[in-house]
C-alpha positions, 0 to 999 in steps of 0.5 A, a space after each residue: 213144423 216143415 209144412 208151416 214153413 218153421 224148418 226148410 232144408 232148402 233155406 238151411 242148406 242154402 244159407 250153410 254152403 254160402 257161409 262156408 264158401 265165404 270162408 273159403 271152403 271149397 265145394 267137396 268140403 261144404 256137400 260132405 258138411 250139407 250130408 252130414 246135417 241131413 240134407 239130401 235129395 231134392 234138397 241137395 240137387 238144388 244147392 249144388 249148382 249154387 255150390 259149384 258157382 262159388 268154386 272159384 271165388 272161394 277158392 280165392 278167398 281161402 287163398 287170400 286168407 292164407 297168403 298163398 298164390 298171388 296173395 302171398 308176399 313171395 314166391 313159394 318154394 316147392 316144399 312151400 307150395 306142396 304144404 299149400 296144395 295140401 292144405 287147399 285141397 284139405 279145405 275142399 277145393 279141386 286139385 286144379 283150381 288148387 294147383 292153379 292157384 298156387 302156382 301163380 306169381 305174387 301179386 298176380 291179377 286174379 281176374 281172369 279166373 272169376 270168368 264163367 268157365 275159364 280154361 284150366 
């Protein structure tokens, strides 16, 4: 079935981790879902670029999502914005990017962070 083209990992693996990073999970989380359904090697190698491009974007998402960091209404306080931490990090994203994120003011321009390599 996979020499006539009906099963293709690359295609699968491709098509999972942008579905997943769409809905804001982060790279850690959409390799260990990618491990877990069987796509390794080649395979693998191949979509991890495509996975670490998407890091931030989804990260924003997840954060848009949940109204955390510059999508939230009001500053958080730190109990708040631990809870928020974790809960990023839960979702696969980078302690970082994470910590980046929710530090930021409400309302916050996140454009500077959409930049190929932005300084952390």
């Amino acid at each position: 079935m996979a020499e006539l083209g009906y099963v293709n990992d690359r295609l699968y693996a491709e098509s999972k981790a942008g579905a997943m990073a769409r809905r804001g999970l982060g790279s850690r989380r959409v390799g260990e879902a990618l491990r877990h359904s069987g796509v390794v090697g080649e395979d693998a190698d191949h979509i991890a670029p495509i996975i670490q491009a998407d890091a931030v974007p989804s990260a924003l998402e997840f954060a848009r999502r949940k109204r955390i960091g510059p999508f939230a209404t009001a500053q958080a306080e730190r109990a708040l914005q631990q809870k928020q931490l974790g809960a990023m990090l839960r979702a696969g994203h980078a302690l970082d990017l994470s910590r980046t994120i929710v530090r930021m003011a409400p309302g916050e321009d996140v454009a500077w962070m959409l930049v190929p390599d932005w300084d952390r």
